[in-house]
C-alpha positions as CSV (number, residue, x, y, z in Angstrom):
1,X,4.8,21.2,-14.5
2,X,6.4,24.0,-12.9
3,X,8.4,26.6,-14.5
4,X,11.2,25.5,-13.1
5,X,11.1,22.3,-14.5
6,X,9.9,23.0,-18.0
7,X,13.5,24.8,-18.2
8,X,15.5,22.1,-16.5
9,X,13.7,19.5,-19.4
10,X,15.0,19.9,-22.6
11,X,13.7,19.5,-25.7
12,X,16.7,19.2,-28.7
13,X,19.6,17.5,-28.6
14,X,23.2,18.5,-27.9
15,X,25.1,16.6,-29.3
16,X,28.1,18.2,-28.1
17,X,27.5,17.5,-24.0
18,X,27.7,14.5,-22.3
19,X,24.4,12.8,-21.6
20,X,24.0,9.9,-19.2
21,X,21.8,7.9,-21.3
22,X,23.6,7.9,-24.2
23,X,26.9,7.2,-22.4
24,X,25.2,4.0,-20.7
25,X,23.9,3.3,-24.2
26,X,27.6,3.7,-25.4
27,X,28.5,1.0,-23.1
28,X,25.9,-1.8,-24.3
29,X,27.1,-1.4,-27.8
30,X,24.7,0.9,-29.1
31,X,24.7,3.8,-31.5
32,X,22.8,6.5,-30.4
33,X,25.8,7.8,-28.7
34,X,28.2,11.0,-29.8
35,X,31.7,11.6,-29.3
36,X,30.8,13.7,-26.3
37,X,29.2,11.0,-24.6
38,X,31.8,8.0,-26.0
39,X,34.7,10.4,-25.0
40,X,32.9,10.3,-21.1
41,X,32.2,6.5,-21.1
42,X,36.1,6.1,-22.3
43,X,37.4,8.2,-19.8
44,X,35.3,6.1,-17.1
45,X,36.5,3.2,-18.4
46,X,40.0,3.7,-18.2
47,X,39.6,3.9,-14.3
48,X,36.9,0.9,-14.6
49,X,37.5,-1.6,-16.9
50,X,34.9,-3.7,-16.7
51,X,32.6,-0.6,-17.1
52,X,30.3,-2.4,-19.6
53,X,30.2,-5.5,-18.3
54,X,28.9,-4.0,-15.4
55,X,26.1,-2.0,-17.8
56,X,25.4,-5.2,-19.1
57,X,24.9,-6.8,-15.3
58,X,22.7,-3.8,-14.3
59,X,20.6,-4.3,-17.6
60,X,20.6,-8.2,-16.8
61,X,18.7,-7.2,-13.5
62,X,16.5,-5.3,-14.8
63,X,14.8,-8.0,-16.7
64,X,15.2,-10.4,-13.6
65,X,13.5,-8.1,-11.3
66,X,10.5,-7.8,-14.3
67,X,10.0,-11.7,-14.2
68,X,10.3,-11.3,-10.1
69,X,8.1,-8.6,-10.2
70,X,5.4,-11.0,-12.3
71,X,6.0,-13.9,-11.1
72,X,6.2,-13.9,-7.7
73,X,4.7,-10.7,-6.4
74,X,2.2,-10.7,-9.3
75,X,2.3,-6.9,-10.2
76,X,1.6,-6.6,-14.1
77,X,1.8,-2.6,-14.3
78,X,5.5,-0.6,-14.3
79,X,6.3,2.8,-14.1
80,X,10.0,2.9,-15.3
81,X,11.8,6.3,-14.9
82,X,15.3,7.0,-16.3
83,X,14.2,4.5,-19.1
84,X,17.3,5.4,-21.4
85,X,17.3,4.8,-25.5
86,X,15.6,1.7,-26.1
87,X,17.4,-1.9,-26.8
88,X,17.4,-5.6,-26.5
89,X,15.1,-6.6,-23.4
90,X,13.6,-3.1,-22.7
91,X,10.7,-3.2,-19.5
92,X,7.8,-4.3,-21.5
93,X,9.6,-6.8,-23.9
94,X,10.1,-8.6,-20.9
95,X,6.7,-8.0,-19.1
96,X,4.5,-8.9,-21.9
97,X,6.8,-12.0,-22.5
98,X,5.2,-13.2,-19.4
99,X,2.0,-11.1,-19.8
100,X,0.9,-10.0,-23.3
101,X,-1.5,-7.8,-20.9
102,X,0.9,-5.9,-19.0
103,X,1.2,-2.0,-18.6
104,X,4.4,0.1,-19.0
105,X,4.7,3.3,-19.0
106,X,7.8,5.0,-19.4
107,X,9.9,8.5,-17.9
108,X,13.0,10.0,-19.0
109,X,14.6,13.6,-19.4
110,X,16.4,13.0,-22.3
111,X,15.1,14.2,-26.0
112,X,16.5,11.7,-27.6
113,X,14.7,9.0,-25.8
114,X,11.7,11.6,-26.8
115,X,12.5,10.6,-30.3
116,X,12.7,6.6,-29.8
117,X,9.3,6.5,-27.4
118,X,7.6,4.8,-30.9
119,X,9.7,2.1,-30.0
120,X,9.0,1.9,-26.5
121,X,5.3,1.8,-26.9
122,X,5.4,-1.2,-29.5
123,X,4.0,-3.3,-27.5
124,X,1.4,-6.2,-27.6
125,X,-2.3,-5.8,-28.6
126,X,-3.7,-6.8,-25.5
127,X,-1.1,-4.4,-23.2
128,X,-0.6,-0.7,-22.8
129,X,2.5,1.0,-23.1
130,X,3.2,5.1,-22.7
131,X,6.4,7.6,-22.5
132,X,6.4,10.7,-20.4
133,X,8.9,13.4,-20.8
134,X,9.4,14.4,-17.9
135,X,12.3,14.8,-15.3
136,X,12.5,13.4,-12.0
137,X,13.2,16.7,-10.2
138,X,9.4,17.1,-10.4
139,X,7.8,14.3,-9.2
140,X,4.6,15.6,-9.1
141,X,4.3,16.5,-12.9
142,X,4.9,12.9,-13.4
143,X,2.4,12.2,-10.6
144,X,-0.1,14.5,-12.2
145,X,0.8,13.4,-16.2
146,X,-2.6,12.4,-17.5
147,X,-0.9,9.6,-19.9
148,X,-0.2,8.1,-16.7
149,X,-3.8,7.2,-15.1
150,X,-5.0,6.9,-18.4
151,X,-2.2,3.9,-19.3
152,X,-2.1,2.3,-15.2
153,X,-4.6,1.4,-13.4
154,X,-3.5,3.3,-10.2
155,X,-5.8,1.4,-7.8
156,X,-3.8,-1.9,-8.5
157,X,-0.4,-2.5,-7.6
158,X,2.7,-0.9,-9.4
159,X,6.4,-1.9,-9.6
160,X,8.2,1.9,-9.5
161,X,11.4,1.1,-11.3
162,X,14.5,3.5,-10.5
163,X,17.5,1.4,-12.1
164,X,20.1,3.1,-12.1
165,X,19.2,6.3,-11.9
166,X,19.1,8.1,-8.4
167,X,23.0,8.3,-8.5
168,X,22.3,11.5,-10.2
169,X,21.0,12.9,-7.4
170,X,22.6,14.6,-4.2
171,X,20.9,14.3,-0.9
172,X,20.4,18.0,-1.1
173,X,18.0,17.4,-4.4
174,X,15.9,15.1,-1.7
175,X,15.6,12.1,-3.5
176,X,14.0,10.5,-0.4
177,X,11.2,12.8,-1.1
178,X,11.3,11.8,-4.4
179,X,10.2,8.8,-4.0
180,X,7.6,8.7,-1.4
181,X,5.9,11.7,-3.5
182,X,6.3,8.9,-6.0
183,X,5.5,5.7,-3.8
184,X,2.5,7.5,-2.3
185,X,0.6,8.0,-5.7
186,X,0.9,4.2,-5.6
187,X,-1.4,1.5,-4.1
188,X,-0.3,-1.1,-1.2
189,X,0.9,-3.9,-2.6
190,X,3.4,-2.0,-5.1
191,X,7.3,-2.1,-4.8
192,X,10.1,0.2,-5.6
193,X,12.8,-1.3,-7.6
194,X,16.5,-0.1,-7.4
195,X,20.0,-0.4,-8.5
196,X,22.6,2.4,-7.5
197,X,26.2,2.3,-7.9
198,X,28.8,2.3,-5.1
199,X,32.4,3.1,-4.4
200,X,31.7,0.5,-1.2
201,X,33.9,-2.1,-3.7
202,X,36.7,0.6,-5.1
203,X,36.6,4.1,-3.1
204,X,39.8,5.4,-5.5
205,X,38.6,4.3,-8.6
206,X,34.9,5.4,-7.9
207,X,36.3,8.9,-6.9
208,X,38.0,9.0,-9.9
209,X,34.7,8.1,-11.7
210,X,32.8,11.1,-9.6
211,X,35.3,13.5,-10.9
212,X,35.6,12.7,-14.8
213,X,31.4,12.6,-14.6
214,X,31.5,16.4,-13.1
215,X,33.7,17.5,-15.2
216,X,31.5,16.9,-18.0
217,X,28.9,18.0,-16.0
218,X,27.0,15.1,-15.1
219,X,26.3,14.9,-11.2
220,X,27.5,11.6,-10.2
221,X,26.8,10.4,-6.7
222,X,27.4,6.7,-5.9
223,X,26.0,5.4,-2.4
224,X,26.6,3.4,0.4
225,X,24.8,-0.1,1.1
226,X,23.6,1.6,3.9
227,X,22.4,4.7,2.3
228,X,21.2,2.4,-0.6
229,X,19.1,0.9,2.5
230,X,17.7,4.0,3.3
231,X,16.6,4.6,-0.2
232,X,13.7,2.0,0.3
233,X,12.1,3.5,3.4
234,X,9.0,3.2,3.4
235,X,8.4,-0.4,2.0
236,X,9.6,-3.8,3.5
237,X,12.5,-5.1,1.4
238,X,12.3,-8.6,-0.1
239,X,15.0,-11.8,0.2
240,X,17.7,-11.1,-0.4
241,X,17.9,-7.7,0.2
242,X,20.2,-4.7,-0.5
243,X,22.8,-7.1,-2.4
244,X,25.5,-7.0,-5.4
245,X,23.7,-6.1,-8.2
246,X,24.7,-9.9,-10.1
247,X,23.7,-11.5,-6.6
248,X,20.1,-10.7,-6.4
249,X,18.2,-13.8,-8.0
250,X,20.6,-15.0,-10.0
251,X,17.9,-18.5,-10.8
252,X,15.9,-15.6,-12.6
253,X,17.6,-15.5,-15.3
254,X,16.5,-17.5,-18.0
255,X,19.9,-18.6,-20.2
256,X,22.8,-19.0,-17.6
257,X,24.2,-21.6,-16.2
258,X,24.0,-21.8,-12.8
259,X,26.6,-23.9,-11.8
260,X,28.8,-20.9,-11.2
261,X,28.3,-18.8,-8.8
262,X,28.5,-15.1,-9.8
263,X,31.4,-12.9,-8.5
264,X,29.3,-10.5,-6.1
265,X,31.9,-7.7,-6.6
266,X,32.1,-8.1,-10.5
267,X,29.6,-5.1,-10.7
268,X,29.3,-2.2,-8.8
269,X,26.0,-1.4,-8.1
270,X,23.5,-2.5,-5.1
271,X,20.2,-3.9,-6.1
272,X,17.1,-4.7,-4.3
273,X,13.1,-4.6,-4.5
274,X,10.9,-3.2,-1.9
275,X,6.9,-4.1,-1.2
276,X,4.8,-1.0,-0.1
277,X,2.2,-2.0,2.7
């Protein structure tokens, strides 16, 4: 880890600053949040209403893409960064639903998902599960981790999950090179998972959004469909592409009726899952 890093990571918590994770925690009801971060998620809110139920959508797909992930592509090892504090239906819940054996291990920035990572590594017996703190800006002291090689078998395939996380990040913090620093420590046969936001549905309101998060100094950068695309160079995206977030196998998930079908714009965020050859 380079200098540089070690002082961009930090280590207590300030309570009295926004943080991203505990905002998005804020909005799926839970309580390790602080009036900093509830007084950013309310001031988001008031120019998107539907704020958490579009959390709520964006956490929904990540547990569809695990069971896609499994299921169909047969990839039973995860390397989740921007894990957020822990709740109902984190990465390995899901996983080792389907495969007490799977392997998780987990990056985030944030101390106080430092303090939670007991939780995150409850897993099953016969699986694996790890946390890494560690910040994205450095790929390669993720790369280079030893809790990673010794918790994934890094000559089988690997689902990278970035859900909703790369929106913190300009173009001119290069996080194309991010990820194929990121992609290339990875096997063929492993995919990149991602879910961005947008202002491609609401350009004022998403402006509005951009400014509120800078103020309380949180870089907020939504994308493009078409830069979302770009995002996934590298691999070979799978049906049914760059979609709405609530779009992208809806039949995945496991208590819905699916009679209805879901309102592509009710969420702003583009999802999709990419195979590395």
């Amino acid at each position: 880890m380079s200098d540089q890093t070690a002082s961009r990571l930090p280590t207590t918590i300030d309570t009295t600053v926004a943080h991203e994770a505990r905002v998005y925690d804020y909005w799926l009801g839970g309580r390790d949040n602080y009036p900093a971060d509830r007084a950013l998620g309310d001031a988001i809110a008031a120019h998107i209403p539907a704020i958490r139920e579009m959390a709520r959508a964006n956490r929904a797909f990540l547990g569809r893409a695990v069971r896609y992930v499994i299921r169909e592509l047969g990839i039973t090892q995860f390397l989740d960064i921007g894990t957020g504090i822990p709740t109902a239906g984190n990465t390995h819940e899901v996983a080792q639903q389907l495969d007490p054996a799977a392997r998780v291990v987990y990056v985030d920035n944030d101390p106080i998902v430092l303090a939670h990572a007991r939780a995150l590594m409850s897993g099953t017996p016969e699986g694996r599960t790890a946390f890494i703190h560690a910040d994205l800006h450095d790929p390669d002291g993720i790369r280079n981790e030893p809790a990673l090689a010794q918790t994934l078998d890094l000559d089988r395939p690997v689902a990278l999950m970035m859900v909703a996380v790369l929106m913190y990040f300009r173009d001119e913090d290069d996080p194309h090179g991010i990820l194929a620093k990121l992609l290339a420590a990875l096997p063929s046969g492993s995919c990149l998972v991602i879910t961005h936001p947008t202002a491609d549905f609401d350009p004022k309101a998403m402006k509005n959004v951009v400014m509120a998060s800078e103020q309380a100094g949180i870089t907020f950068y939504p994308r493009s469909r078409t830069e979302t695309e770009r995002l996934f160079a590298g691999t070979r995206v799978v049906d049914p592409g760059v979609v709405p977030v609530v779009t992208w196998r809806p039949d995945l998930v496991d208590e819905v009726d699916h009679r209805d079908a879901p309102d592509a714009e009710s969420a702003w965020y583009w999802a999709g899952v990419g195979i590395k050859p």
